[in-house]
C-alpha positions as CSV (number, residue, x, y, z in Angstrom):
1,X,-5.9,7.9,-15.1
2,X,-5.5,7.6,-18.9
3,X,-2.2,6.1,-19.2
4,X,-1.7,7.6,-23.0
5,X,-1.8,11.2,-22.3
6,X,1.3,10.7,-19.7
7,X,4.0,12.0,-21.8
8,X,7.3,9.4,-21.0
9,X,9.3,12.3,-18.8
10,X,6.8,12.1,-16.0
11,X,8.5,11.6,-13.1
12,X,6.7,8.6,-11.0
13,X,7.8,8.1,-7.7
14,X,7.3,4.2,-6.1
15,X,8.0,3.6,-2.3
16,X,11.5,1.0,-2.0
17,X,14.3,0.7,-4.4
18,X,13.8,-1.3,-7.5
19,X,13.6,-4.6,-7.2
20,X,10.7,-3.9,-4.1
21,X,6.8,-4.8,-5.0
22,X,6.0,-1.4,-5.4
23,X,8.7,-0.8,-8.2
24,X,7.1,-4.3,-9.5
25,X,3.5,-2.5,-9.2
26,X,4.6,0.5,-10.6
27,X,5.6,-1.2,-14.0
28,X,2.6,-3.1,-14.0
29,X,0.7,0.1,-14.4
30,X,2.9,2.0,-16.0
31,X,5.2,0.1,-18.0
32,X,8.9,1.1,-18.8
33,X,10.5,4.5,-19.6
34,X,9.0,7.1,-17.0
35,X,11.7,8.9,-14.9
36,X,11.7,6.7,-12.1
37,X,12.4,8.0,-8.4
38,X,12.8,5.6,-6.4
39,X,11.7,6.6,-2.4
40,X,12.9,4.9,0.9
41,X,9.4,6.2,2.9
42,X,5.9,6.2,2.2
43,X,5.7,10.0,4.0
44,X,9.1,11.0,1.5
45,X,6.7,9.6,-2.2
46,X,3.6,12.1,-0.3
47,X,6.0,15.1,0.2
48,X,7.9,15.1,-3.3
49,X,4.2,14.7,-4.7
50,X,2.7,17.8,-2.5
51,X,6.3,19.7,-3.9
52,X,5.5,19.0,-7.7
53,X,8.6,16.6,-7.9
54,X,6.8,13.5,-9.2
55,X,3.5,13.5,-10.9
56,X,2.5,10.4,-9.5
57,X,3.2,8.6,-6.6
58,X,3.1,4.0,-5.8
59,X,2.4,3.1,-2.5
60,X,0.9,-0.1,-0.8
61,X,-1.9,0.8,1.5
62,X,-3.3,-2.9,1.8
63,X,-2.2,-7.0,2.2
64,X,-4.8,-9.6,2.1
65,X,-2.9,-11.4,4.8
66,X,-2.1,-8.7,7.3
67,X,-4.9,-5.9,6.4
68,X,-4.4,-2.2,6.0
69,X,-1.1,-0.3,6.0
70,X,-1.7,1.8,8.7
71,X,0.8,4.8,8.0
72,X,-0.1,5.0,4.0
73,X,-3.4,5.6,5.3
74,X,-2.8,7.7,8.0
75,X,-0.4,10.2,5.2
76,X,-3.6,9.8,2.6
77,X,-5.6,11.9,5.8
78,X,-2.9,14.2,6.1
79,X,-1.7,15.2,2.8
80,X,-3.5,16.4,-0.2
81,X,-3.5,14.1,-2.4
82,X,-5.7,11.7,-4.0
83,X,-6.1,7.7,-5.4
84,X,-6.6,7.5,-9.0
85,X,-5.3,3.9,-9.4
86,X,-5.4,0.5,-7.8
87,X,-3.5,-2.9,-8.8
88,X,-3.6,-6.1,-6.5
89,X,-0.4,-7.9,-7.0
90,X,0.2,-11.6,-5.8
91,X,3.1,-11.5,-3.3
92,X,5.5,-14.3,-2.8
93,X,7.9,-13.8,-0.6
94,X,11.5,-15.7,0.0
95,X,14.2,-16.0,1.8
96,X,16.8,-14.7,0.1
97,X,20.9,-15.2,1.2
98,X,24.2,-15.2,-0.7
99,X,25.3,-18.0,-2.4
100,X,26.0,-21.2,-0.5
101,X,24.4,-19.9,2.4
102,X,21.6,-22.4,3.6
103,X,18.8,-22.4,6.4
104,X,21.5,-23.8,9.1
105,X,23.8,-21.0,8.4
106,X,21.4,-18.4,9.1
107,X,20.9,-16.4,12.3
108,X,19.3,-13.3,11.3
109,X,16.4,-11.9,8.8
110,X,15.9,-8.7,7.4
111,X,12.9,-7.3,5.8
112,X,10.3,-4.5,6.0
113,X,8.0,-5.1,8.5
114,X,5.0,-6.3,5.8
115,X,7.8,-9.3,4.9
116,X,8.3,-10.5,8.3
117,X,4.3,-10.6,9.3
118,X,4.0,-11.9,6.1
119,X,6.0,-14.9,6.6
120,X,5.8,-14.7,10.3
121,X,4.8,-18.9,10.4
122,X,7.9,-19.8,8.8
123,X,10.3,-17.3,10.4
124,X,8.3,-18.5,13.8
125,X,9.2,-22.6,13.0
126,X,13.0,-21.0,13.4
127,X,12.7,-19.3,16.9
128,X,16.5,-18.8,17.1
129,X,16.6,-16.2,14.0
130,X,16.8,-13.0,15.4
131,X,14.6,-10.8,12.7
132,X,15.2,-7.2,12.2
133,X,12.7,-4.4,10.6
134,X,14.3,-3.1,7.5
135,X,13.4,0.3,5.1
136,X,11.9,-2.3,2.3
137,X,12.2,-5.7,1.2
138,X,14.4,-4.9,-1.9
139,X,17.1,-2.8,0.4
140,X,16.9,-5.5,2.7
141,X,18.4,-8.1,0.1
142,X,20.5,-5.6,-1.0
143,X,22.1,-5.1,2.6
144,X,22.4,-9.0,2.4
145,X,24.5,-8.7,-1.0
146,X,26.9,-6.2,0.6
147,X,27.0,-7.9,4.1
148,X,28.6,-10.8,2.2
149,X,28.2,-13.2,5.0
150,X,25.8,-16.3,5.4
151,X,24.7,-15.8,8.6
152,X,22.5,-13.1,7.2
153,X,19.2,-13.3,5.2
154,X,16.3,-11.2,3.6
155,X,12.5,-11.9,3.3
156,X,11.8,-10.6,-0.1
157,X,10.8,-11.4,-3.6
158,X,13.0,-13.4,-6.7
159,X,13.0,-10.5,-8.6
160,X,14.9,-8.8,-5.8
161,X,17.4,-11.9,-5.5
162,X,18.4,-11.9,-9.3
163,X,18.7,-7.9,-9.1
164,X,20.9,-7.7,-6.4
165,X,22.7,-11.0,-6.6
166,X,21.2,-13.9,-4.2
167,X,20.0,-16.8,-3.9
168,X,16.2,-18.0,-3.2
169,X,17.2,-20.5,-0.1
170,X,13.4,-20.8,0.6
171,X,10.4,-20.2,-2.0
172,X,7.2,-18.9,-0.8
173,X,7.5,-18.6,2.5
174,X,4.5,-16.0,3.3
175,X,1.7,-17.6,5.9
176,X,-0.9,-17.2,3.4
177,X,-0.4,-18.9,0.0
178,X,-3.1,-16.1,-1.2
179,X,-1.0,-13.6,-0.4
180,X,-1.7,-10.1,-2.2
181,X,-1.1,-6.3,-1.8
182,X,-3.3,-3.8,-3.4
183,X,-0.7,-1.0,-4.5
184,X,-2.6,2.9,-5.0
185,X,-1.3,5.2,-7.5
186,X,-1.6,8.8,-5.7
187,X,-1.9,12.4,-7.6
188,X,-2.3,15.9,-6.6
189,X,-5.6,15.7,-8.5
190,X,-9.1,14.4,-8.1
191,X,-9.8,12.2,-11.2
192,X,-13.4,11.9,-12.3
193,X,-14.1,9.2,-15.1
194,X,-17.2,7.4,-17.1
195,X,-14.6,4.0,-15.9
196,X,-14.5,4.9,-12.2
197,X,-16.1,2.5,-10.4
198,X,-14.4,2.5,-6.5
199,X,-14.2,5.5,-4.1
200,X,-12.4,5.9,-1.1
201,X,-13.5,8.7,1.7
202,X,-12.1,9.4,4.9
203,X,-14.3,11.0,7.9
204,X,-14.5,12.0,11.0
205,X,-17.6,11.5,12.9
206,X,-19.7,12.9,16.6
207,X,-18.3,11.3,19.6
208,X,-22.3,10.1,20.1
209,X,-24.6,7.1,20.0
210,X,-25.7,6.0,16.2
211,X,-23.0,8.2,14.5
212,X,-21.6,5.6,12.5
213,X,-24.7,3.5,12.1
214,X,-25.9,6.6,10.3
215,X,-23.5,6.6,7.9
216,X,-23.4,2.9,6.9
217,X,-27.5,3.6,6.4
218,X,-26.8,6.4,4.1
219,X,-24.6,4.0,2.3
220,X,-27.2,1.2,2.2
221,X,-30.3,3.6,1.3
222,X,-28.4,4.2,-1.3
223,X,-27.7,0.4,-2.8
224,X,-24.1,1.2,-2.5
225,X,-21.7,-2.2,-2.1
226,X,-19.5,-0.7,0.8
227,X,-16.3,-3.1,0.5
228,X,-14.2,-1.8,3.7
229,X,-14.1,-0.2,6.7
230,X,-11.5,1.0,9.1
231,X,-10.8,2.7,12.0
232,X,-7.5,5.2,12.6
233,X,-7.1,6.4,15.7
234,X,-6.5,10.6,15.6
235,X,-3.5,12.2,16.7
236,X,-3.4,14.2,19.9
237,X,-7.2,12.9,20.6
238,X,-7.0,9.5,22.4
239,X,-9.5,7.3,21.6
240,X,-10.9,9.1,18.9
241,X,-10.7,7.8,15.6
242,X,-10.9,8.5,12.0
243,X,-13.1,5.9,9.6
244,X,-11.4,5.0,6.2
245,X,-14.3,3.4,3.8
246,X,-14.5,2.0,0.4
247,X,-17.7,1.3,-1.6
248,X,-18.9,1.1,-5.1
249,X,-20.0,4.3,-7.1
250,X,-18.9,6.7,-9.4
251,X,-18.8,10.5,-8.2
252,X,-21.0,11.5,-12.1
253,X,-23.5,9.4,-10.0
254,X,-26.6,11.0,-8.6
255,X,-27.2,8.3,-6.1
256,X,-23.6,8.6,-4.9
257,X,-23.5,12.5,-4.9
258,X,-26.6,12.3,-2.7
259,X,-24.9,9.7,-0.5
260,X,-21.4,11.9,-0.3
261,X,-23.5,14.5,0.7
262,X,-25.3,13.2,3.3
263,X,-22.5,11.4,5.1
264,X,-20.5,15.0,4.8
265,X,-23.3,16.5,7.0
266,X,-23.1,14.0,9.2
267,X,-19.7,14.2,9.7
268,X,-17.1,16.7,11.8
269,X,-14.5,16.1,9.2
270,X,-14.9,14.5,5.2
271,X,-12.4,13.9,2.5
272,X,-13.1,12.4,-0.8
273,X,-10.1,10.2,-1.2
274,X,-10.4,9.2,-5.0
275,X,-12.6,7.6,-7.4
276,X,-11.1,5.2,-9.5
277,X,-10.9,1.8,-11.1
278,X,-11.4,-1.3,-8.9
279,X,-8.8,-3.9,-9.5
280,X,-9.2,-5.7,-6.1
């Protein structure tokens, strides 16, 4: 993704309102004065992409702390769209309330559901806060702001808190101090570059012995650094799943057009899900 061919009235869609990490990602990558649209689900930034209403898309699709997004990557299996991005943020969450509220007057915590597993240690040490799953973190302190009342907080970041109006009553509350979330920037394109150093694919593979071993050999045969792998269960298929995998390469590659290849006849079902970039 060459960032200065992307004329300024691009529309870019970001998951969250702003004031959420994923607006925060998106002008990390992209800096300031794109049309931004601004998304309250990860399936609504895949569907305006797929309908040509944004020409890129920011999602999170992993946390160092609590692993993959699950639904992100379920929605990069089912739509057609591809990576051609990454940026690993550090995350710091807080507790966020309006002023003059402190930690006695709370009794319940919103946030998306990343916020509260995020910060589940903390929220855990005060067993009598009742904690509610929210659209994102950034609407979360905005519902805060307009409740008005100090009985009720948000898990969320201090960019959020001075957007919308709060107060931090508790810095850095996530489990893990080395808390980060590696954000994907999503296209309707496949992006082949010289830079290009990460790919993503997504399979399906024979409900037999050595099926997966086989791949992970093609990969290795190949001196490819394979960074992650994951299982998704399929819908409608119990106990079937879908394997999500990252490794090194670059698609101009011959070794990794060999490798593609070979794991594609393996498998019942293959999509290349981008080459790009790593940042993580």
């Amino acid at each position: 993704m060459n960032l200065e061919i992307i004329d300024k009235s691009t529309n870019i869609g970001y998951f969250g309102v702003p004031g959420s990490y994923s607006h925060e990602a998106m002008l990390s990558i992209f800096g300031e004065g794109y049309n931004e649209v601004n998304i309250e689900s990860f399936e609504g930034v895949f569907k305006l992409l797929e309908e040509g209403k944004i020409k890129y898309g920011v999602v999170p699709i992993e946390n160092s702390s609590t692993g993959g997004i699950s639904d992100v990557m379920d929605l990069l299996n089912k739509y057609k769209v591809f990576i051609v991005k990454e940026k690993c943020m550090r995350i710091n969450q807080c507790l966020l309330g309006i002023e003059g509220a402190t930690l006695d007057d709370i009794q319940e915590v919103y946030s998306h559901p990343q916020g509260l597993q995020q910060s589940k240690d903390f929220l855990q040490a005060h067993s009598h806060w009742k904690l509610y799953n929210y659209y994102n973190t950034a609407k979360s302190a905005q519902y805060v702001k307009e409740s008005a009342t100090k009985t009720k907080a948000a898990v969320g970041s201090e960019k959020a808190a001075k957007l919308y109006g709060l107060k931090v009553i508790k810095a850095n509350i996530n489990t893990n101090q080395e808390n980060y979330t590696r954000f994907i920037v999503i296209s309707n394109t496949l992006e082949e570059n010289d830079e290009a150093d990460k790919l993503s694919i997504i399979l399906k593979l024979p409900h037999k012995v050595g099926s997966l071993y086989n791949v992970i050999k093609i990969i290795y045969e190949n001196n490819l650094n394979m960074m992650k792998i994951e299982s998704r269960p399929i819908a409608n298929t119990p106990w079937e799943y879908s394997f999500y995998i990252d490794f090194e390469g670059n698609l101009k590659d011959e070794k990794v057009k060999k490798a593609l290849q070979n794991i594609k006849d393996n498998s019942i079902a293959f999509k290349i899900l981008g080459n790009y970039k790593m940042d993580c």
